[in-house]
N, C-alpha and C positions, 0 to 999 in steps of 0.2 A: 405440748399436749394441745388438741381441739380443745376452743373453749370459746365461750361468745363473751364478748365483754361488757356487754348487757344485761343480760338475764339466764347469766354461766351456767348452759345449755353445755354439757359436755358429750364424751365418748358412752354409747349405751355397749350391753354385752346379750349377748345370747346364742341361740345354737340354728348351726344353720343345719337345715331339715332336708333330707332327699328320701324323697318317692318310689320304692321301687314297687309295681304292681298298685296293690290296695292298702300296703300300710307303710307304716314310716320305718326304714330299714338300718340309715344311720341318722348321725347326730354329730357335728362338727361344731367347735366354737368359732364366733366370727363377731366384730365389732362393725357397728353402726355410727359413723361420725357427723357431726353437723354440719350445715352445707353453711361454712362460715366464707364470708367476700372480706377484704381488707379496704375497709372506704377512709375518705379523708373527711374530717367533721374536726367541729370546734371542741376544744375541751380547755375551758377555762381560759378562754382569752383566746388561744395558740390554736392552728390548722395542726391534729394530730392524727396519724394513722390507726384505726384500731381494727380490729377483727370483728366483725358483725354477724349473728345468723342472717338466714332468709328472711327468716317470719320477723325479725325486728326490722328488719327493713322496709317490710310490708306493712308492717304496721303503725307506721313511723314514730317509731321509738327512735328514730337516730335521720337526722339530716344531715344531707351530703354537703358539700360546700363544693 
């Protein structure tokens, strides 16, 4: 499963919407998953791999080695 190992940011759900003319004509379900990168950072001594969002990495909540 998408999951940020930070601030476990997971998979959202909801319905993906199409237009036809003026109003909303269906309704499909469809997942939104987090734009997670795989970085190398320290965890406890050790260079270990974890799963990172974007926004923790923007935010530097997690430094890279």
């Amino acid at each position: 499963m998408a999951k940020c190992a930070i601030c476990d940011k997971t998979v959202s759900n909801g319905n993906k919407i199409s237009i036809a003319r003026s109003h909303v004509s269906r309704r499909a379900p469809r997942t939104w998953k987090p734009n997670l990168r795989t970085v190398t950072t320290i965890v406890n001594g050790q260079p270990k791999k974890i799963k990172v969002c974007a926004k923790c990495l923007r935010s530097g909540k997690v430094t890279r080695v």
